[in-house]
C-alpha positions as CSV (number, residue, x, y, z in Angstrom):
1,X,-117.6,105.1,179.3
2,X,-116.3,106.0,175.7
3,X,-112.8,104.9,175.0
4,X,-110.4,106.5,172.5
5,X,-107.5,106.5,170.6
6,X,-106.0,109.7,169.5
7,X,-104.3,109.5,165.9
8,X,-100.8,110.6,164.6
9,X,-99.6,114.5,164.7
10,X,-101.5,115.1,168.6
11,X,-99.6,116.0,171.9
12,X,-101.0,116.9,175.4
13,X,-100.8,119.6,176.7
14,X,-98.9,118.7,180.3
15,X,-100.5,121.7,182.2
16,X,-98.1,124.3,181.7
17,X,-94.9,122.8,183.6
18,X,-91.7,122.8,183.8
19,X,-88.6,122.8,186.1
20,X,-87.0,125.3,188.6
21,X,-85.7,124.9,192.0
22,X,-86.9,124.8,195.2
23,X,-86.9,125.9,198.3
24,X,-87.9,129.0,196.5
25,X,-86.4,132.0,199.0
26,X,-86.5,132.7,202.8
27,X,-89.9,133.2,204.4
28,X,-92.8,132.1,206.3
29,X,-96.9,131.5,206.1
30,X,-96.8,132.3,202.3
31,X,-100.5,133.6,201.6
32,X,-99.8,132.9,197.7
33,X,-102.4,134.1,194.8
34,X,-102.7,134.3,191.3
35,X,-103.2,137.9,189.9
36,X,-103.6,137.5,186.1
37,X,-101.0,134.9,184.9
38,X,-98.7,136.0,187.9
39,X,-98.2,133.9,191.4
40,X,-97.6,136.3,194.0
41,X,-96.3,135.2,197.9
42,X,-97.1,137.3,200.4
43,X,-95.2,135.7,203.5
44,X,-94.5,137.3,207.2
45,X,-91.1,138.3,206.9
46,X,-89.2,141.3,207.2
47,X,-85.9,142.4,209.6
48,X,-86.7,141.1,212.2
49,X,-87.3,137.8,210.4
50,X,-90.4,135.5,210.7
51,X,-90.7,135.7,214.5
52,X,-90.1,139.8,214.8
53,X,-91.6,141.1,211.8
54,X,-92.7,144.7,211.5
55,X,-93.6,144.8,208.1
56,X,-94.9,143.2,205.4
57,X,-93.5,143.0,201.3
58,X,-94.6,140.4,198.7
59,X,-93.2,138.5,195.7
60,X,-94.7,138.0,192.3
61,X,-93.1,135.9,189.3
62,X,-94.5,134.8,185.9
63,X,-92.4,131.6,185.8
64,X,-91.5,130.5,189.1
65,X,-87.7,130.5,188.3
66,X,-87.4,134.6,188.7
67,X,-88.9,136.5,191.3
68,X,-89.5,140.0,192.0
69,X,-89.5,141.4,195.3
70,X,-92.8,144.0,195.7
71,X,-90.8,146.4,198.5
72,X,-92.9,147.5,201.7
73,X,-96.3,147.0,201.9
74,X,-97.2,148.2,205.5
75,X,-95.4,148.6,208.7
76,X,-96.1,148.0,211.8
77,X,-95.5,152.0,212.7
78,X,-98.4,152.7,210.2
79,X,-101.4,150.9,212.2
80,X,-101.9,153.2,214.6
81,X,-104.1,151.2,217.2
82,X,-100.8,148.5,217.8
83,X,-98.9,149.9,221.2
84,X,-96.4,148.6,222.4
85,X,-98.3,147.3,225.5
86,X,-95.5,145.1,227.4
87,X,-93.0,142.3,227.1
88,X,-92.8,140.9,224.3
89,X,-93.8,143.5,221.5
90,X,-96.5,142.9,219.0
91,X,-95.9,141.9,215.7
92,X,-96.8,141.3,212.4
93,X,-97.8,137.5,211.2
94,X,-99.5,135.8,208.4
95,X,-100.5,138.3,206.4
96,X,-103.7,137.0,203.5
97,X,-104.5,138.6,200.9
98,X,-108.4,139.3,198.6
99,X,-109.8,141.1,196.1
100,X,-112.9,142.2,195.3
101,X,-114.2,145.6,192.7
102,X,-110.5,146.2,191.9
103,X,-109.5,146.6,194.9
104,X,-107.1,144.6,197.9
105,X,-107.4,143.7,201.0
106,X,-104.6,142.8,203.2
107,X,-105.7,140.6,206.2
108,X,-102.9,139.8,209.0
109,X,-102.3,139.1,212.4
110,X,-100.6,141.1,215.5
111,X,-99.0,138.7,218.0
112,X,-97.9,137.1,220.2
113,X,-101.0,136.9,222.5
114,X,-99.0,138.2,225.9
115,X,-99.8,140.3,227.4
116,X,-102.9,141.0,225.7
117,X,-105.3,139.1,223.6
118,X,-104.0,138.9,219.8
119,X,-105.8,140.8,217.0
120,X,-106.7,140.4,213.2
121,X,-106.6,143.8,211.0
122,X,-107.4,144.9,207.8
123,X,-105.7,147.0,205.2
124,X,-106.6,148.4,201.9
125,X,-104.8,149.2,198.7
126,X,-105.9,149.8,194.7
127,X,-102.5,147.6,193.6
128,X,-101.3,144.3,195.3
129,X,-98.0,145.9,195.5
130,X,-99.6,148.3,197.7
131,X,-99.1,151.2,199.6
132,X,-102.2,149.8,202.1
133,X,-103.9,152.2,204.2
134,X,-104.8,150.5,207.4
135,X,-108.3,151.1,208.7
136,X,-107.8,152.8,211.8
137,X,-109.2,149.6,214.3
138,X,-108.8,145.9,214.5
139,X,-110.9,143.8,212.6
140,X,-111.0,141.1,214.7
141,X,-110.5,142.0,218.9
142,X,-111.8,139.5,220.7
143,X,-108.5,136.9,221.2
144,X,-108.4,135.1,224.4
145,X,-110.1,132.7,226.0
146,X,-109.1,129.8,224.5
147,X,-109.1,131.5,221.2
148,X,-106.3,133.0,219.6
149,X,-106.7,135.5,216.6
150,X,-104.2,134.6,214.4
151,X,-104.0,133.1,210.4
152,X,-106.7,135.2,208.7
153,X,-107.7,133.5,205.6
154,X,-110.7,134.9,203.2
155,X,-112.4,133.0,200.8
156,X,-115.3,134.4,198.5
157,X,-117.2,131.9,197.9
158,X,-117.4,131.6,193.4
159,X,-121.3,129.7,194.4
160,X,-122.7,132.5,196.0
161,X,-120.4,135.8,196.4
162,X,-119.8,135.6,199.8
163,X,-116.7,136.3,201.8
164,X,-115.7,134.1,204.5
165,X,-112.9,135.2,207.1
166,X,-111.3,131.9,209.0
167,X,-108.8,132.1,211.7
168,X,-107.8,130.6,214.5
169,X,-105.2,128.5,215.8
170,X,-102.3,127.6,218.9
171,X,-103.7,128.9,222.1
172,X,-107.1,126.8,222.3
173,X,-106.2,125.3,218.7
174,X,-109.5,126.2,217.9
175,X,-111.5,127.7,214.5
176,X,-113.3,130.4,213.8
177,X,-115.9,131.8,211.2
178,X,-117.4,134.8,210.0
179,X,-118.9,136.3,207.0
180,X,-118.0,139.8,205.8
181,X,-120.2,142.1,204.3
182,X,-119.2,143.4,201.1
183,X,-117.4,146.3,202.5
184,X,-114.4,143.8,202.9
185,X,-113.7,145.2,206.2
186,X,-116.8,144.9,208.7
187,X,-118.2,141.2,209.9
188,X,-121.7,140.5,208.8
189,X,-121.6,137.8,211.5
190,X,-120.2,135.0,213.3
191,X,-120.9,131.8,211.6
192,X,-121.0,128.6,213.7
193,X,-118.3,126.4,213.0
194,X,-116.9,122.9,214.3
195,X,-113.2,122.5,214.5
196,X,-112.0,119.6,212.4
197,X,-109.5,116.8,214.1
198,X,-106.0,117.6,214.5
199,X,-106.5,121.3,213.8
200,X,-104.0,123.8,214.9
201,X,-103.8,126.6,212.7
202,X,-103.3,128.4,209.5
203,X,-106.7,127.2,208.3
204,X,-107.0,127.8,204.3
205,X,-110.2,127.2,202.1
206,X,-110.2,126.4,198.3
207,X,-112.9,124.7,196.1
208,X,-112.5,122.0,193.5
209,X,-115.2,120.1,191.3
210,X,-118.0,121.1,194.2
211,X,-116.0,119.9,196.8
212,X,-114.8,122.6,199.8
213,X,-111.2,121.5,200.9
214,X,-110.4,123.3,204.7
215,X,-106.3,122.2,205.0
216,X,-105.0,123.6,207.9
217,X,-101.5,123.0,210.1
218,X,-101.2,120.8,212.7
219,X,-98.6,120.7,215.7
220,X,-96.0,122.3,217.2
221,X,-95.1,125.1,214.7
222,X,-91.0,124.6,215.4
223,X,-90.9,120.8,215.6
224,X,-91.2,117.6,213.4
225,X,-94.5,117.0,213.5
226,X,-95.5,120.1,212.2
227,X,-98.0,119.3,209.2
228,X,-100.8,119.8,206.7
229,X,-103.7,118.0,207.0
230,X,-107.4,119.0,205.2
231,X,-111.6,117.6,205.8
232,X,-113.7,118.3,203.0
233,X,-117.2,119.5,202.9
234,X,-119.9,120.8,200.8
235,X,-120.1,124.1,201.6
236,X,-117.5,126.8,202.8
237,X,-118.5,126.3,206.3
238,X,-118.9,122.5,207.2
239,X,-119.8,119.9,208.2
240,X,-116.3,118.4,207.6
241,X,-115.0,114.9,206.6
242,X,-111.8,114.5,207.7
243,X,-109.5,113.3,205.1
244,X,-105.8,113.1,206.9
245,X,-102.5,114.6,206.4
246,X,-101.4,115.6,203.2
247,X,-97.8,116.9,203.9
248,X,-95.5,115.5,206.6
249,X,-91.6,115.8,207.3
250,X,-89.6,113.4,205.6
251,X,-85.6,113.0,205.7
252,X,-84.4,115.9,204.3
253,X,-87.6,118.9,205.1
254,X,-88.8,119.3,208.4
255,X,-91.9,121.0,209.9
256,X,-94.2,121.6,206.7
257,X,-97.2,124.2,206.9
258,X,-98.9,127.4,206.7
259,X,-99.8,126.9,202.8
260,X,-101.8,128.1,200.3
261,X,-103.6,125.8,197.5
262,X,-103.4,128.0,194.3
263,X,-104.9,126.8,190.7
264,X,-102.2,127.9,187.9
265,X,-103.6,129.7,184.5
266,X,-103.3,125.9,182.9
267,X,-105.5,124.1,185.1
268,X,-103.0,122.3,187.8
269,X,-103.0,122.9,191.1
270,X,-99.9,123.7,193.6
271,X,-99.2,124.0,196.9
272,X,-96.7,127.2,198.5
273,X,-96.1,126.7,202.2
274,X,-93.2,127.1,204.3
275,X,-90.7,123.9,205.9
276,X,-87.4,124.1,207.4
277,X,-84.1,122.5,205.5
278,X,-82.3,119.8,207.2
279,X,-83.4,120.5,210.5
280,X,-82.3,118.2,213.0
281,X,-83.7,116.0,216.5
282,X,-87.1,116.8,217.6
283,X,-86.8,120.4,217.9
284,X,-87.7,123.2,218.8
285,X,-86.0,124.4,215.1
286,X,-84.2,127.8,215.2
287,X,-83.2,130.0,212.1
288,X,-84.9,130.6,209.1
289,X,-87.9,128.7,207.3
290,X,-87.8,128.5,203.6
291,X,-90.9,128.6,201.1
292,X,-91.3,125.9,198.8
293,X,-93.8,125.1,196.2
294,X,-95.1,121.6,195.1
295,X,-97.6,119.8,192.6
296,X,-100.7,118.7,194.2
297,X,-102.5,116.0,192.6
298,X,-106.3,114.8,193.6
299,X,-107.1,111.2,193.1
300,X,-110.5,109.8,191.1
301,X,-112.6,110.4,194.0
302,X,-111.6,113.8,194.6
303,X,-109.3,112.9,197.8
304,X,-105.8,114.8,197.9
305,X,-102.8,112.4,197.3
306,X,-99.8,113.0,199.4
307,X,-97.6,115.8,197.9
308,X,-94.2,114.5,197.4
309,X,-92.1,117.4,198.9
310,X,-89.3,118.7,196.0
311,X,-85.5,120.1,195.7
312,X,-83.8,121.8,193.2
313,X,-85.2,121.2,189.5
314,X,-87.3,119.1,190.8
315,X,-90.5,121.9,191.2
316,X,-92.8,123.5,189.1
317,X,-92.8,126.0,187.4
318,X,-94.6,127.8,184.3
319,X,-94.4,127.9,181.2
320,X,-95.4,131.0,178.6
321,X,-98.8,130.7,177.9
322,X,-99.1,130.7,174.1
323,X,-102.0,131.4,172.0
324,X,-104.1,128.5,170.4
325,X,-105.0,128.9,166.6
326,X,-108.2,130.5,165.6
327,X,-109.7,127.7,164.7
328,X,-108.9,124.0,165.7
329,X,-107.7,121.0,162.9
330,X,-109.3,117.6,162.7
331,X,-108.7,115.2,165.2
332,X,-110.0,111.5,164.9
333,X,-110.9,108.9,167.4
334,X,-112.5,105.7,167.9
335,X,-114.3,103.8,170.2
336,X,-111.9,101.0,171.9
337,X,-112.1,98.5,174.3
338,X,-108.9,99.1,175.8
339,X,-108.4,102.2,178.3
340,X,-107.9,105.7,176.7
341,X,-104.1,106.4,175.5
342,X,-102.5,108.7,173.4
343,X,-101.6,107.1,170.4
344,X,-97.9,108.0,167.9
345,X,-96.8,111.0,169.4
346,X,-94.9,113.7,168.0
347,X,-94.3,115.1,171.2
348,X,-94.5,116.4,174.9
349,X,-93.9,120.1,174.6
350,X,-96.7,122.0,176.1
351,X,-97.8,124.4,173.6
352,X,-101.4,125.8,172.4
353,X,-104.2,123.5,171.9
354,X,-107.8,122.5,172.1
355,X,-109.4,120.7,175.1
356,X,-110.5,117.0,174.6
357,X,-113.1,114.7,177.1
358,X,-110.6,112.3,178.5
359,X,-113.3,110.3,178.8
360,X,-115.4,110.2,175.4
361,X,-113.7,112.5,173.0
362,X,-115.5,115.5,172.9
363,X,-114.3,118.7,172.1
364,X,-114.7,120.5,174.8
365,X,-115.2,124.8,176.2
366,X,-111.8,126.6,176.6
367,X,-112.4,126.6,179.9
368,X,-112.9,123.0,181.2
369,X,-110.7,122.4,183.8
370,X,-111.7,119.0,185.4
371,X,-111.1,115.6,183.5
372,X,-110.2,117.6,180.1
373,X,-107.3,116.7,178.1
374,X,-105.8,119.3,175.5
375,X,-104.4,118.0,172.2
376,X,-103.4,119.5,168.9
377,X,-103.5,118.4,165.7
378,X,-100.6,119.0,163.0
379,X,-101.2,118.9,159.4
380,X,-104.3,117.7,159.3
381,X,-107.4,119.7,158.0
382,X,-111.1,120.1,158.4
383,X,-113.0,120.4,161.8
384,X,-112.6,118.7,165.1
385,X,-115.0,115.6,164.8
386,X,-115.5,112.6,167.5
């Protein structure tokens, strides 16, 4: 491995962060998403709360200090194939939301599953703020039998194209997988699918360095043990290695889950889920869940460390993306025998830069996103050189 030191006038880039509060506002099963440089949460919710909901709105923010709320983007009274077919009503959970040729997709769940089998459906809109136009059937019909159809995620696969539809979860606690066509809205097929240990529900899918990640809740959805736990793989659909939990209760948050893993416009990685704020005793925990976001870091081998669970300034947040000069200014490095540091610098600001190996000291495509370090040089002429 080449070593380096980086000279006077450099800084690095510290992935775009900053500090805001958490929890962030009142909600549950955030689906969250970048759309251009903007995070948007799309959580079950509504007036009835996180249990009752007959609606579904969404957030968006540029900075995660200041959001926006999105307004209505489908009720319940607008699907026209959920009737109110006995005690206790359907509803509206855990809604997910894709893209694909400029358009979205709106994937969510009608619960609970008594007295009939639950159901997934599928909604459509030109803007993520909506208004969806539901398509007139369930996606996804089949519930029952120790299968419950609840927690649509999709995934398109960036390898090869194709969209992936997991759900799956409490009654049975078991996965399921299918492939979509590229209609978005009509199954291909059933995939085959092994459920990975300690699975209950909410499974979500996200890709890293070649590497498939399936995280998913475990346990009782009101109670302490509630969790997020993830198996890797190499491929969207298994086999999976499990890898253990990744967030657990600790003094102060109770009942962590339903998440989403979301890469940020500078390279880092977060995690939005949902946990419940000085709940007390073993449960079950009554009143409102709040949604939270937190760093997630992966260790050398790729594993997931532990995500410390924040309050107040303690989360992330973004900062404005600024534009890096046209051209980049010298840098200078040489080999060392001691481990790669940065060496007299001016500061920490995160501002523009260019993209350095960590690991040799090459400049590097704008972008690299694994094992890249960005620097910037001040004052110094002539080209990037090595």
């Amino acid at each position: 491995m080449r070593r380096f030191i980086l000279g006077c006038g450099l800084a690095a880039i510290l992935a775009g962060t900053a500090l805001a509060d958490n929890p962030q506002f009142t909600g549950a099963d955030p689906h969250a998403v970048f759309i251009g440089n903007e995070l948007w949460i799309f959580p079950t919710g509504g007036p009835g709360g996180s249990w009752a909901a007959d609606r579904f709105g969404a957030f968006s923010s540029r900075d995660l200090r200041r959001w926006r709320a999105r307004g209505e983007l489908i009720r319940r009274d607008q699907i026209t194939w959920i009737q109110e077919d006995g005690a206790p009503a359907h509803f509206l959970w855990a809604p997910a939301i894709a893209t694909r040729g400029g358009r979205y997709y709106l994937y969510f769940s009608v619960g609970p599953q008594n007295p009939t089998p639950s159901r997934i459906g599928v909604a459509v809109a030109d803007r993520p703020e909506g208004p969806y136009r539901d398509f007139g059937h369930p996606l996804i019909d089949d519930g029952g039998h120790g299968f419950e159809a609840i927690d649509p995620m999709v995934f398109v696969d960036p390898r090869t194209g194709k969209a992936f539809l997991y759900a799956g979860g409490s009654a049975g606690a078991k996965l399921r997988l299918w492939e979509l066509r590229a209609d978005m809205t009509s199954i291909a097929r059933e995939v085959p699918v092994a459920t990975p240990p300690r699975f209950t529900e909410g499974a979500f899918m996200h890709v890293r360095g070649g590497t498939y990640y399936l995280s998913y809740s475990h346990g009782r959805w009101n109670g302490p043990d509630y969790s997020v736990h993830y198996a890797t793989a190499r491929s969207p659909t298994g086999p999976w290695v499990y890898r253990g939990a990744v967030l657990r209760s600790d003094a102060r948050h109770q009942g962590p889950g339903h998440h989403s893993f979301v890469r940020t416009p500078y390279g880092e990685w977060l995690i939005v889920y949902h946990r419940w704020e000085r709940a007390r005793g073993p449960g079950p925990y009554v009143g409102k869940r709040q949604i939270a976001i937190d760093r997630v870091r992966y260790a050398g081998d790729g594993k997931i460390r532990p995500v410390v669970m924040t309050d107040g300034t303690a989360a992330p947040t973004l900062r404005k993306d600024l534009t890096a000069p046209r051209s980049p200014k010298r840098a200078f490095s040489r080999r060392s025998s001691r481990p790669a540091r940065l060496d007299r610098c001016d500061n920490i600001e995160p501002f523009a830069g260019w993209r350095w190996d960590s690991r040799s000291s090459r400049a590097v495509p704008s972008d690299a996103t694994e094992n890249w370090l960005a620097v910037w040089s001040q004052g110094i002429p002539g080209p990037l050189t090595s």
